[in-house]
TIRODREN-800852 format. One record per atom (N, C-alpha, C, CB): x, y, z; residue number from 0. Coordinates in pm, whole numbers, padded with zeros to 5 digits, always signed. Glycine has a CB too. Layout:
N
X;Y;Z;n
X;Y;Z;NUM
...
% end
This chain:
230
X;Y;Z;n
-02089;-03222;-00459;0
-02148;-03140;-00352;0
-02039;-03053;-00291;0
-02217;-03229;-00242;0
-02065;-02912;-00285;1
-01962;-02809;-00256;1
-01969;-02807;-00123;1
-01980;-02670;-00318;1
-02093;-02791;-00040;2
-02096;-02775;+00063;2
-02111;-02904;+00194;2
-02179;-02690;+00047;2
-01974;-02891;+00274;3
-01978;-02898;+00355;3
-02011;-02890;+00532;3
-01951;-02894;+00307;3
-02033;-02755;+00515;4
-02122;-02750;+00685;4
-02219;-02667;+00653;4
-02036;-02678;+00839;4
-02350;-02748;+00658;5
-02464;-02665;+00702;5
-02464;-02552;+00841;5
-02567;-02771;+00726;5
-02502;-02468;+00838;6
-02545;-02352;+00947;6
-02715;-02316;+00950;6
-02456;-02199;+00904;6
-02766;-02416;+01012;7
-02919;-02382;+01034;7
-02978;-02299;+01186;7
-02992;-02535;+01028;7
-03032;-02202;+01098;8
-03107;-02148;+01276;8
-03232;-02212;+01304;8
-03158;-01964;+01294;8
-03293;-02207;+01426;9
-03364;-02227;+01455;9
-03512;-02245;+01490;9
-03323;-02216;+01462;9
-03575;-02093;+01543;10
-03666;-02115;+01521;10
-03727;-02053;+01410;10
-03707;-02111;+01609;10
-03855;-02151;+01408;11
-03947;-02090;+01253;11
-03869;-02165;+01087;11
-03914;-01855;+01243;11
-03771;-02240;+01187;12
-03668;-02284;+01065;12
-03664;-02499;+01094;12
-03452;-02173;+01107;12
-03620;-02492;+01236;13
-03622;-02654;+01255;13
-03767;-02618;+01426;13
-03379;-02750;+01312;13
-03750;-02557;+01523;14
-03898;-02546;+01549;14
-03993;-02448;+01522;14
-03914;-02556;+01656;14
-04145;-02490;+01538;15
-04242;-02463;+01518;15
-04265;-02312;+01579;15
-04313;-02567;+01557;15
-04226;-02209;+01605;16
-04217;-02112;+01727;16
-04399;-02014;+01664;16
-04009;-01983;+01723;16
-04422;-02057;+01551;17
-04516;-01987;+01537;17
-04634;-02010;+01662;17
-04556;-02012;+01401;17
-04649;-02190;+01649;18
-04710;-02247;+01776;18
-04665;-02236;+01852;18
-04735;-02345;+01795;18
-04540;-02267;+01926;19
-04555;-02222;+02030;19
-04541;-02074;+02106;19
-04501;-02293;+02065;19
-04557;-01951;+01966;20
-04558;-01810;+02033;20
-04715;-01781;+02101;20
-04518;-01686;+01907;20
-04750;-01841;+01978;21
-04922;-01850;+01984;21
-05011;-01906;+02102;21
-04967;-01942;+01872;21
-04944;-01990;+02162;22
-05015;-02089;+02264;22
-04954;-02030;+02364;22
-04995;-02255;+02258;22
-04825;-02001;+02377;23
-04775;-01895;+02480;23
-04816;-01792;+02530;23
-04693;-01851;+02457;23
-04874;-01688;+02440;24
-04894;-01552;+02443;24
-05014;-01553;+02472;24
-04863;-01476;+02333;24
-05157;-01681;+02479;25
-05283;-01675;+02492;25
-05280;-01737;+02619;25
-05365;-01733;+02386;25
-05183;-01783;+02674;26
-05184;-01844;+02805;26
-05141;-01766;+02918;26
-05108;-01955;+02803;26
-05058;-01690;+02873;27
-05034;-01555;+02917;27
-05080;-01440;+02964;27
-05002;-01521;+02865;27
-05195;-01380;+02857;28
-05277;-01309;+02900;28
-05385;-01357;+02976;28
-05309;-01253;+02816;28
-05410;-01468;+02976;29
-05476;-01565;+03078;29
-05470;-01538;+03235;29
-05412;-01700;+03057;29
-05376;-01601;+03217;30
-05290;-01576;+03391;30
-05286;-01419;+03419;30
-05087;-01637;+03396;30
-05255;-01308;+03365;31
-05257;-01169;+03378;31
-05391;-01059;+03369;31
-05171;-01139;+03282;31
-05493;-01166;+03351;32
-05625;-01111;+03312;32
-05670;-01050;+03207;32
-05656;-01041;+03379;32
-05558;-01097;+03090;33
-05607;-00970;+02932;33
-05706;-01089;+02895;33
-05446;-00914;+02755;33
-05825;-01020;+02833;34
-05919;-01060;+02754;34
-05809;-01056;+02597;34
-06069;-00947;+02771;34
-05777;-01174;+02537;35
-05691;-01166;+02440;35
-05789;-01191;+02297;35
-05568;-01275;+02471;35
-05794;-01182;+02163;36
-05826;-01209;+02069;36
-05738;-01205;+01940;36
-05916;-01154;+02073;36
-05718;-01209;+01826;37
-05679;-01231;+01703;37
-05614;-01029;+01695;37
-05838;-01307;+01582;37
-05688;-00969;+01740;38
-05673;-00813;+01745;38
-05511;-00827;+01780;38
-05785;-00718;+01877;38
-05543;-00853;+01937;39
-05466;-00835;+02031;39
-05379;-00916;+02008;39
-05512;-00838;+02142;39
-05327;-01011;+01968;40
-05208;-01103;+01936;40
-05122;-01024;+01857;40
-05244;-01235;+01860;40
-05220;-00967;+01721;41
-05147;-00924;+01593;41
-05070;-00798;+01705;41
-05270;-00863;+01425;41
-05173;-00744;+01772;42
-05058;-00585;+01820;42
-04953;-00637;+01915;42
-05153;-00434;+01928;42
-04990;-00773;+01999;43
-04807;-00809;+02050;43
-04719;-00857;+01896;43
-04797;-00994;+02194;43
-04754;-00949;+01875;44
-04665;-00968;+01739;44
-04601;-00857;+01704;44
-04740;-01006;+01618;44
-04671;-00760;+01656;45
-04614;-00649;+01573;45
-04497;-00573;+01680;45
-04752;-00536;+01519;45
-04507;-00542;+01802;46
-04439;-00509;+01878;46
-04323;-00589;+01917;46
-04506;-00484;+01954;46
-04304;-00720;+01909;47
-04224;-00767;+01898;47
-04175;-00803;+01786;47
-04233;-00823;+01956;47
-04184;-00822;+01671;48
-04090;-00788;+01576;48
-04017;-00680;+01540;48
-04129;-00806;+01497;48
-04109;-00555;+01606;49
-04062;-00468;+01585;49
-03910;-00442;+01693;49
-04175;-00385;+01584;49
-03920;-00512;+01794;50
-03814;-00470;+01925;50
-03660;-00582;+01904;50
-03918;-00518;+02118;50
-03742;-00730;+01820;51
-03625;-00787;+01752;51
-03558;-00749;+01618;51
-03654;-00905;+01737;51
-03619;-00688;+01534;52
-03571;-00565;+01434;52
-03454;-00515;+01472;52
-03663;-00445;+01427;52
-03478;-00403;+01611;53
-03409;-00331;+01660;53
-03266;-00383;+01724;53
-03488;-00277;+01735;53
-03283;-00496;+01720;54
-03193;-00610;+01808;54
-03080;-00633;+01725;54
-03269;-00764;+01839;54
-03155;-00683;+01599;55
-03087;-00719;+01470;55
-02993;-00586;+01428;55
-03208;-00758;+01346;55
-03056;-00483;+01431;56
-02959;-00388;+01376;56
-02875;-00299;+01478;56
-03034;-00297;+01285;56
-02884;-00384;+01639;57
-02792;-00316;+01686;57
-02809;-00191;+01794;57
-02741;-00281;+01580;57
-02955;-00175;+01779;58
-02998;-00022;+01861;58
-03020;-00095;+02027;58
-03193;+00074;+01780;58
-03067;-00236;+02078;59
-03105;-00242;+02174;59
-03033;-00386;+02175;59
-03247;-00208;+02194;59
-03019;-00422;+02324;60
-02956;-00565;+02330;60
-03042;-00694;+02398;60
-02824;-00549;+02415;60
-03022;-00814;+02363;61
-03148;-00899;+02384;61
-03229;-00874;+02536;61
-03097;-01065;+02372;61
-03166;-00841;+02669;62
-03226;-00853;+02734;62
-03352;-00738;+02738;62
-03150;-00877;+02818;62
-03307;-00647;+02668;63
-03396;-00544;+02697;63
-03504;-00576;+02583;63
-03324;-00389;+02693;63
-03490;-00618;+02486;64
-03571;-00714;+02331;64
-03696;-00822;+02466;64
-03378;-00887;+02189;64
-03642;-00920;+02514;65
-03700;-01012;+02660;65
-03831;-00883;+02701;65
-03531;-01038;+02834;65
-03837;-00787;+02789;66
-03815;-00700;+02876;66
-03945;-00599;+02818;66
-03651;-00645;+02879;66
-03880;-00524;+02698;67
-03928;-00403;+02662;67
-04077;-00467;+02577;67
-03801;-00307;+02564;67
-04088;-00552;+02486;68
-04137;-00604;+02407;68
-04296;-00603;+02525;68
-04044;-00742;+02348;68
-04246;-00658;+02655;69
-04430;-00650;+02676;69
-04457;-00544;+02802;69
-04512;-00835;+02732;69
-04312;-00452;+02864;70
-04391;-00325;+02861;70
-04444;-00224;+02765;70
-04338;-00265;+02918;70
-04453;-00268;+02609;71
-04504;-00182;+02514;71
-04650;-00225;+02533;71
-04439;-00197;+02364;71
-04636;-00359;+02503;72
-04773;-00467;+02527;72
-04899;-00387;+02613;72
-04718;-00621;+02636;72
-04826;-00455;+02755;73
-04854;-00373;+02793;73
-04954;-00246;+02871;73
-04826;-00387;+02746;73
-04845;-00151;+02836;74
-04914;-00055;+02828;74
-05035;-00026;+02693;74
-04813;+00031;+02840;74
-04988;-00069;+02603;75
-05034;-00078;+02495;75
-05220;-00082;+02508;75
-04957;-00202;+02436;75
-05198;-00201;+02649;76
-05381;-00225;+02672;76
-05407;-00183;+02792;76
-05448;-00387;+02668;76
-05298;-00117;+02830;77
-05363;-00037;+02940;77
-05289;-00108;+03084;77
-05553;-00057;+02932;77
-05223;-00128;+03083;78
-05160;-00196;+03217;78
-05051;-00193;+03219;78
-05179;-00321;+03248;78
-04997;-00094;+03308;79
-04831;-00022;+03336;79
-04792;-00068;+03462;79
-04818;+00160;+03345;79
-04859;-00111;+03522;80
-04806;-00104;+03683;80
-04741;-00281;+03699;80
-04978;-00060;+03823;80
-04681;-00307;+03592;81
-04653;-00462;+03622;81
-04519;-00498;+03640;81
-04700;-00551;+03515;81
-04454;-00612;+03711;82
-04346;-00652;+03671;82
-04302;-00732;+03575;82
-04313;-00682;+03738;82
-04245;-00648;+03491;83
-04196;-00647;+03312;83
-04109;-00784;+03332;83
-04074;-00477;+03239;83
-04039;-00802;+03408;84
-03932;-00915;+03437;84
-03978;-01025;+03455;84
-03853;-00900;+03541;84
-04073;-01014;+03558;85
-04116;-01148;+03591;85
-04227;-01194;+03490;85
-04169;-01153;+03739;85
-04288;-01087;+03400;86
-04398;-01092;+03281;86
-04326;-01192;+03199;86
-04432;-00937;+03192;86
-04214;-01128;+03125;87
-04094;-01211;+03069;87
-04069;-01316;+03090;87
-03995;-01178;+03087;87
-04038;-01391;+03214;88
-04019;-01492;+03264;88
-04123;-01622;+03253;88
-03995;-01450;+03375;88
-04235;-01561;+03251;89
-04321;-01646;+03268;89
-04343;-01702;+03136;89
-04428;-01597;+03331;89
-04367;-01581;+03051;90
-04395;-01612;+02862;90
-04271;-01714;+02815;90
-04375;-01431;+02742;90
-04156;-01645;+02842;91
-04023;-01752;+02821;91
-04053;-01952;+02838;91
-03896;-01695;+02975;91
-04124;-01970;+03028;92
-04156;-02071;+03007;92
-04251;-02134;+02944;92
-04152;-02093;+03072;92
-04383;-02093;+02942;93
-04499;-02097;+02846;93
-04466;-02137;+02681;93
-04565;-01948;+02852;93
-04344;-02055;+02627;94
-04303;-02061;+02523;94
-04247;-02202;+02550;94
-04225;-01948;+02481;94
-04153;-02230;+02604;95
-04014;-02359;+02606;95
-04127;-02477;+02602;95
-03879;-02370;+02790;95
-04238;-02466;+02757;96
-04313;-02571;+02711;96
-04399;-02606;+02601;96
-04366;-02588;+02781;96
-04414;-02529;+02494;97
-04474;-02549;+02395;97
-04426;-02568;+02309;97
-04532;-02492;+02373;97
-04271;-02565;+02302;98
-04239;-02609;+02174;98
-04233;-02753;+02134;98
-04128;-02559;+02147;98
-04227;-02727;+01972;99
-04237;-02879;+01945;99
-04171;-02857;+01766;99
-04440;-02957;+01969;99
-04134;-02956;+01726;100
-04067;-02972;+01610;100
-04136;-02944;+01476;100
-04023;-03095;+01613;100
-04135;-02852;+01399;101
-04179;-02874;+01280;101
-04182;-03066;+01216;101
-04076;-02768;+01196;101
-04306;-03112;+01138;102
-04315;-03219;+01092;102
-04176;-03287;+00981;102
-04447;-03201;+01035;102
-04180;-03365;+01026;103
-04038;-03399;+00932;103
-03924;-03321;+00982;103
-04052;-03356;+00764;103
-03900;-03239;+01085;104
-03781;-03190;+01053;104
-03656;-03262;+01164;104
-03799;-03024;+01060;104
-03693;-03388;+01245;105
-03600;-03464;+01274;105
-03565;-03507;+01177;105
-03616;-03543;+01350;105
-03606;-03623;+01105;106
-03581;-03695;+00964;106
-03497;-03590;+00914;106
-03719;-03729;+00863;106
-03480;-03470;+00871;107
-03423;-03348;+00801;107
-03266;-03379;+00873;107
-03515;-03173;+00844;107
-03303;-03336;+01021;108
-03163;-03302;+01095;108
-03052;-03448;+01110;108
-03210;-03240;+01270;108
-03152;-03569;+01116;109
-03067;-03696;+01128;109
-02979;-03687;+00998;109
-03162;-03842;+01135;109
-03067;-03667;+00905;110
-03040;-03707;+00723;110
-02884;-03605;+00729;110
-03216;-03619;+00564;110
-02880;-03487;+00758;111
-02807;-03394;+00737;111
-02682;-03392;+00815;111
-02875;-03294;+00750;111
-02709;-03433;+00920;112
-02598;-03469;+01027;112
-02522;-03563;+01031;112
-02634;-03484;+01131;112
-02535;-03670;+00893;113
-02462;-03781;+00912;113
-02439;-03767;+00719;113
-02556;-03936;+01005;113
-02416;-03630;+00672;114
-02319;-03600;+00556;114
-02310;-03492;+00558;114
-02344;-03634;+00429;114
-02347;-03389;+00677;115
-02258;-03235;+00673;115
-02269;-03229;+00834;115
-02346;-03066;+00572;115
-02150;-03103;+00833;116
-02115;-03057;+00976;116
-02217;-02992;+00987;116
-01989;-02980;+01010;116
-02345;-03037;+01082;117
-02453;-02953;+01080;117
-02437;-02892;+01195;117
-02580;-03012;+01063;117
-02471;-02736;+01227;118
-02429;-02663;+01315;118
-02591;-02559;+01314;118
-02264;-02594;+01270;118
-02620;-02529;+01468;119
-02729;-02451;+01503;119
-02690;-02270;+01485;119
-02768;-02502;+01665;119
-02741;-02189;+01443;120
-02714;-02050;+01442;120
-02805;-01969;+01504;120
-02700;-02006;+01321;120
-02825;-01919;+01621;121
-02930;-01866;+01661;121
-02916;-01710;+01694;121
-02973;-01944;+01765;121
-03015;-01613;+01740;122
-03018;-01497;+01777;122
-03128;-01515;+01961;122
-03089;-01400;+01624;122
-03172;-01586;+01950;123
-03190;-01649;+02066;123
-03106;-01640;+02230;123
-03180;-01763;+02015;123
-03162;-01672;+02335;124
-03104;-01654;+02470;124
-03024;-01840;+02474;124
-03261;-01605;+02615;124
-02966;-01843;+02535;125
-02866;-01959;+02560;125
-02918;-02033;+02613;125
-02756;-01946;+02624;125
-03008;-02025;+02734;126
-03069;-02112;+02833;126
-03187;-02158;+02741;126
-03114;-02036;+02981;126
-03287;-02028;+02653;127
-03377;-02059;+02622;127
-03374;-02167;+02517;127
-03428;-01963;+02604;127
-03264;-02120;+02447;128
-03245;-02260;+02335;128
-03189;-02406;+02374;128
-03138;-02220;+02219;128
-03090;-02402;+02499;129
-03058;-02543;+02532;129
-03186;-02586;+02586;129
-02935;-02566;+02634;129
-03297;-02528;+02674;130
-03418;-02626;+02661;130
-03476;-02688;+02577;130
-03498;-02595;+02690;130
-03494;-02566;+02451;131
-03545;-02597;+02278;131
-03503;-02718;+02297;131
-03471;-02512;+02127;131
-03378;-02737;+02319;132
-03316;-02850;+02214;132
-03323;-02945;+02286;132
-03172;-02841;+02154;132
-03347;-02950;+02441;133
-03322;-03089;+02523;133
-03445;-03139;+02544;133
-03249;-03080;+02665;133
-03585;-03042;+02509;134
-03723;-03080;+02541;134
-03779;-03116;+02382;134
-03812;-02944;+02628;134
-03710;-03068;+02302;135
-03756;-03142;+02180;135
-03658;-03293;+02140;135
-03744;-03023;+02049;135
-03575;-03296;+02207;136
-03503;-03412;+02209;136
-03356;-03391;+02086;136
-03624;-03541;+02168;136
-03324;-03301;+02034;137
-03232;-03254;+01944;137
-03116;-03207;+01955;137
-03270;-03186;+01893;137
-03050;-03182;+02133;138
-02952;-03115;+02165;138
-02862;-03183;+02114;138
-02939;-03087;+02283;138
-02825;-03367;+02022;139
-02720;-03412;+02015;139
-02704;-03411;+01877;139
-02705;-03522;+02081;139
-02794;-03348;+01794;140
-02802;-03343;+01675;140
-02720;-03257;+01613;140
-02910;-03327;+01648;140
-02696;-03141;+01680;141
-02586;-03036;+01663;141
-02478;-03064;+01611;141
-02547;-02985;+01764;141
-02354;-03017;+01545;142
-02214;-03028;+01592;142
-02186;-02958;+01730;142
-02122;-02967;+01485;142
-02221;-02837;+01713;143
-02191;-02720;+01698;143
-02284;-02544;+01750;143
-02174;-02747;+01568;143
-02333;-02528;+01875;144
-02414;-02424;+01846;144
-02357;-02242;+01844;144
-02521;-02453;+01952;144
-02353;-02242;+01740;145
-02328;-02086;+01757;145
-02477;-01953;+01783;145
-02244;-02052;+01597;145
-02414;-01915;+01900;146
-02519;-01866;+01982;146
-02523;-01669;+01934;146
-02469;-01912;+02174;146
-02565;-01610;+01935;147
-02539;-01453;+01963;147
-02490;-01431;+02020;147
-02599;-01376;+01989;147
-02531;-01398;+02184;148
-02495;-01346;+02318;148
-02336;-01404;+02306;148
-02601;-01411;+02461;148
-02321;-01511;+02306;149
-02198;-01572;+02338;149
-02095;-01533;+02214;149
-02220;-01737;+02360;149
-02109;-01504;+02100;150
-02022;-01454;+02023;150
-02038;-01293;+02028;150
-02037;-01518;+01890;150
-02134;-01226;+02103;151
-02132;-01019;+02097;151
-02167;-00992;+01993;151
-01988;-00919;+02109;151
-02222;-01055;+01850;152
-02315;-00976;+01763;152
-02439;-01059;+01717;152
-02238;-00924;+01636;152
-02523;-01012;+01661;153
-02618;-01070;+01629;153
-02642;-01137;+01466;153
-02702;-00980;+01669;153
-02712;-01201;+01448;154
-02725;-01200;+01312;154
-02791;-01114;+01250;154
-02765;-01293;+01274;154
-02774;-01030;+01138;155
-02734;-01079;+01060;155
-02553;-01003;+01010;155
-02857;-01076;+00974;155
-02494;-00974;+01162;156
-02394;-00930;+01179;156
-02279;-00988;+01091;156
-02382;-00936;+01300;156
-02193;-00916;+01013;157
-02076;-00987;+00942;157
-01997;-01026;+01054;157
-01991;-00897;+00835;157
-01946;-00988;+01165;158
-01903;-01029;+01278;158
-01895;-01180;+01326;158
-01970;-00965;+01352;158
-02045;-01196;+01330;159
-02175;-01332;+01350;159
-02064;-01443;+01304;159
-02359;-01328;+01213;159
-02051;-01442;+01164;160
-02061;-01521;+01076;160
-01887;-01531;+01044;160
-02171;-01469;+00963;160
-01800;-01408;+01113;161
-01642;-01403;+01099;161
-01596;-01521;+01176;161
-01570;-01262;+01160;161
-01667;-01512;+01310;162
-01664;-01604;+01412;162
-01670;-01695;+01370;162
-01735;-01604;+01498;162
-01755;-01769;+01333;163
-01774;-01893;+01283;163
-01648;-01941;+01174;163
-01917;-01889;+01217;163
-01643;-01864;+01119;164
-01554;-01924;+00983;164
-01394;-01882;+01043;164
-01602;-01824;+00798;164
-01357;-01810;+01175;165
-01199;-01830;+01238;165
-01251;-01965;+01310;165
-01123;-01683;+01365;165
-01355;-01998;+01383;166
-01361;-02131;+01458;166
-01326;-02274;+01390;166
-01499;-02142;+01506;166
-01378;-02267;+01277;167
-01316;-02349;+01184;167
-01206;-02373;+01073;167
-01379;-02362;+01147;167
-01125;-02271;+01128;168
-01036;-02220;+01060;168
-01012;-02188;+00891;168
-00961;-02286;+01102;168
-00919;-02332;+00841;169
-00923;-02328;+00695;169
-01042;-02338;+00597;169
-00850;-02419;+00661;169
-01173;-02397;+00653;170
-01255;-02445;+00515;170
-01341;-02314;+00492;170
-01366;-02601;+00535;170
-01316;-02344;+00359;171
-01330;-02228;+00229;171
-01510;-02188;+00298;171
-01317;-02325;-00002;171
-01477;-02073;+00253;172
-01651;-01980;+00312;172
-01738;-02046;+00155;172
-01641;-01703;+00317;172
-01699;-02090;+00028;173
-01774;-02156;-00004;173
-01820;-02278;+00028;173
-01756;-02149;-00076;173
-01777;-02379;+00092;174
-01832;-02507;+00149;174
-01930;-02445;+00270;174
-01698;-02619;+00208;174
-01979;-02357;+00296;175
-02108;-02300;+00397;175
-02194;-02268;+00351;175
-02100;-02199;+00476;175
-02300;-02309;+00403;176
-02445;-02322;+00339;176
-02555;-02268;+00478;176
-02477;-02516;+00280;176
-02598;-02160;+00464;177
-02684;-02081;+00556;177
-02799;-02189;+00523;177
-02714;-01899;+00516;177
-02901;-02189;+00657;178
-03050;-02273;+00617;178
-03136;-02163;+00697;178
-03075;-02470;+00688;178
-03252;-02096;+00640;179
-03342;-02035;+00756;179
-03435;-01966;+00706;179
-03279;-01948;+00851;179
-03530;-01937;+00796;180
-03610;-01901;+00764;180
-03656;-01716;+00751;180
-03661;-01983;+00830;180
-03546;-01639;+00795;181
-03534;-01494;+00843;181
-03447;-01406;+00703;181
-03432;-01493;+01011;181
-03511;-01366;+00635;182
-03435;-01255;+00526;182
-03367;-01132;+00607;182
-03559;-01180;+00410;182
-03432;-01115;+00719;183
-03312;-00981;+00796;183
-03283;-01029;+00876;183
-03343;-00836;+00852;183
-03227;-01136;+00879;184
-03101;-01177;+00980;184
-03011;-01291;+00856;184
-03174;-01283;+01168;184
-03108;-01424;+00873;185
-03024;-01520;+00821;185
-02941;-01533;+00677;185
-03098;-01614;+00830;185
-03047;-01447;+00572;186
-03023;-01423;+00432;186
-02963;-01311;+00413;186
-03132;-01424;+00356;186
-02974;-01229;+00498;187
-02838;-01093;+00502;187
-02752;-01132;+00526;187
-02827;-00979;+00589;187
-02710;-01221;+00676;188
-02613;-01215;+00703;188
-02523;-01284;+00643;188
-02615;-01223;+00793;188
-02577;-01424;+00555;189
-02525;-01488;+00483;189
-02471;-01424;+00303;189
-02618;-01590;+00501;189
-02562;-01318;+00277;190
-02486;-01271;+00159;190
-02416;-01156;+00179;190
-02565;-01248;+00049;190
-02410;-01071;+00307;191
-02342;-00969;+00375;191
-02169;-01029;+00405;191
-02439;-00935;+00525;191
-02158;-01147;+00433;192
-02030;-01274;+00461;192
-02003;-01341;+00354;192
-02063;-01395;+00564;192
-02105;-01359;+00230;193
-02038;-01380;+00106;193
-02043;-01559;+00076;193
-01872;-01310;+00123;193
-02132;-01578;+00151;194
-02201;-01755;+00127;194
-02318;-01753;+00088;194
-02217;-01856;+00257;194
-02358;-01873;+00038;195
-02511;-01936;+00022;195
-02585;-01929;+00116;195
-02524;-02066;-00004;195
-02693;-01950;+00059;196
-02829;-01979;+00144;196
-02920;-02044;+00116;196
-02894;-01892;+00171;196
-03017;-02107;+00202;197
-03145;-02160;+00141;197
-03241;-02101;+00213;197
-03164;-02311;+00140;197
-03363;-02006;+00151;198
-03449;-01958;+00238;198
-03613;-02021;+00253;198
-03444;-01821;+00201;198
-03641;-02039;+00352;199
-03760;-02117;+00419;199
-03860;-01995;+00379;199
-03744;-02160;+00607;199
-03971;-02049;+00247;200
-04029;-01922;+00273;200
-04171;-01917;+00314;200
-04016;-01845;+00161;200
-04246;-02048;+00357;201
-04377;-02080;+00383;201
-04410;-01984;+00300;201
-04435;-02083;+00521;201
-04425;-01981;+00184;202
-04527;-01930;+00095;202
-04531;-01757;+00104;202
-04677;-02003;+00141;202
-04397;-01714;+00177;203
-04428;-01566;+00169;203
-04365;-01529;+00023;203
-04356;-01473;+00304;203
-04408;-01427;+00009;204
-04303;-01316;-00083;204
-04103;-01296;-00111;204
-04344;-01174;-00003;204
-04036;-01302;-00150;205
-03936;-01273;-00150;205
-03931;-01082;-00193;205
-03875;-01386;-00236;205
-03847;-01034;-00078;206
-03905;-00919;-00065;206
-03745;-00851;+00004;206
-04067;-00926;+00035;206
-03697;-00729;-00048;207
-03568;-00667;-00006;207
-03465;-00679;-00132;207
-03508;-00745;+00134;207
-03354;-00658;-00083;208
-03222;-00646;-00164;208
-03147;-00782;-00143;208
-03124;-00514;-00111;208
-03169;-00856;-00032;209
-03088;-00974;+00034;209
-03159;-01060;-00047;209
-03092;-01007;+00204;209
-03097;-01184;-00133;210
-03129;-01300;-00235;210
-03065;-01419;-00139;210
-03044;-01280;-00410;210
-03154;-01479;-00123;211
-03114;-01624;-00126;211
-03065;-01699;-00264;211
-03233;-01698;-00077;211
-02977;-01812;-00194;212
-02944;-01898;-00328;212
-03048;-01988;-00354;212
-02812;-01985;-00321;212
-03087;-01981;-00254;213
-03176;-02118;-00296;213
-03327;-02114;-00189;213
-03061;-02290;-00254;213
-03466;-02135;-00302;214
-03551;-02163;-00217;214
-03647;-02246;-00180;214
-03581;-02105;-00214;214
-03709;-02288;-00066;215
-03790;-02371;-00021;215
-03880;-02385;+00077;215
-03742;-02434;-00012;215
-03971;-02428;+00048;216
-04110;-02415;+00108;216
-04085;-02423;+00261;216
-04217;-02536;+00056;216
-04054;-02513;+00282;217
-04045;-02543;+00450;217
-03887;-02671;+00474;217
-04247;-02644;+00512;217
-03898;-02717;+00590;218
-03740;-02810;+00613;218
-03811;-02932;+00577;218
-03648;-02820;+00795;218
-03932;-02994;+00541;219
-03888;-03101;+00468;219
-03886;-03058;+00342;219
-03961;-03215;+00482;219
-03898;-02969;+00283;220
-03841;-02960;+00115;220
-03685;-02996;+00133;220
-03859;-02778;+00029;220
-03618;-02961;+00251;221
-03475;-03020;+00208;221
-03448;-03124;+00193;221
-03387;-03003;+00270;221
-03523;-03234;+00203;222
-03527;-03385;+00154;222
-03511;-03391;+00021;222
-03654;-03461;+00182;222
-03567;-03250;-00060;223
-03563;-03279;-00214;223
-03463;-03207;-00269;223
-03690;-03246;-00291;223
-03429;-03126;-00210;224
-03308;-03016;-00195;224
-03265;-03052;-00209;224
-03256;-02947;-00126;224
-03161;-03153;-00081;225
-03005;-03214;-00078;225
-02999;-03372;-00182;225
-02959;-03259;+00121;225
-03116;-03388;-00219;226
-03060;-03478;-00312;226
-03024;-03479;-00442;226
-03115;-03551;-00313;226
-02999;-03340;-00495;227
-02970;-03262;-00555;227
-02790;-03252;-00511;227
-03074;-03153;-00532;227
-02728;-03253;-00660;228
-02589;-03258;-00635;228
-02539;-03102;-00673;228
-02515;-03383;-00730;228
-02562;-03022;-00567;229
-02461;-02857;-00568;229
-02368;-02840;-00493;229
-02526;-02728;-00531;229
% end
């Protein structure tokens, strides 16, 4: 086995964020008076991927990603006169309390943490993820969290990932093993830096120029993964 420290991000990867964007964002328009449906989800979704896109490559910085994402919203359905900040604020908690762990993927993080330096990689807010991790019960599972904000680039930044590998000084950028679920962040940034990967693909498409080394359905396929000698 070559690799030594796993680098797993987070969400959509070890939690569930699909649920809890979903249960968030309908609880949300709740409290704000949107009549919400399947329509209306897909057009926040789309707006926010589209504003973390922008994040990823650098044009806008997370708080305004927080911020901008549901004055597009929004206005989008017709309601400008709001406070965008405190809108933010509220979805943020809505989100934290809803999260919850993909199935199997403690079993994943115990298994992994006690034969690699398993380390968190996120693009995420700092506060928002130390709740992730203290309300799903996982904050000690870590080595290690390497955050965005706190290192100044994002993933799938070569920067991102420089950081990481001066923090640990000598071990070889082959003993690193990217885990995630994001082709424009996690699987760029990892073949943009010149390591492996394993990409989470719930059944999508493999799609772009960025290759993973390795792929798998969801984080308990890494049960069948790592017992596998690479």
């Amino acid at each position: 086995m070559k690799y030594t420290h796993i680098l797993m991000d987070l969400d959509k990867t070890v939690f569930d964020f699909d649920y809890a964007e979903r249960a968030a964002f309908f609880m949300l328009c709740s409290r704000y008076g949107i009549k919400a449906d399947e329509d209306i989800y897909l057009l926040y979704k789309g707006i926010n991927d589209q504003r973390w896109k922008q994040y990823e490559d650098g044009l806008i910085d997370k708080d305004e990603v927080l911020v901008l994402r549901f004055k597009d919203f929004f206005t989008k359905v017709g309601m400008t006169s709001k406070d965008f900040d405190s809108i933010s604020e509220d979805y943020i908690d809505l989100l934290i309390e809803n999260t919850k762990l993909y199935e199997g993927a403690e079993e994943i993080l115990n298994r992994l943490g006690r034969r690699f330096v398993l380390d968190a990689i996120t693009n995420a807010s700092t506060d928002i993820q130390m709740r992730k991790l203290k309300i799903t019960g996982t904050e000690n599972m870590f080595h290690k969290l390497f955050i965005s904000e706190q290192i100044g680039f994002p993933k799938p930044a070569k920067e991102f990932f420089d950081y990481i590998f001066s923090y640990y000084g000598n071990v070889p950028r082959e003993n690193f093993l990217v885990v995630g679920d994001s082709l424009s962040a996690d699987i760029k940034g990892a073949c943009l830096s010149g390591i492996d990967s394993v990409w989470l693909s719930y059944k999508r498409p493999l799609t772009g120029i960025f290759k993973p080394s390795y792929i798998v359905e969801n984080i308990k396929d890494l049960s069948l993964f790592f017992k596998e000698d690479i």
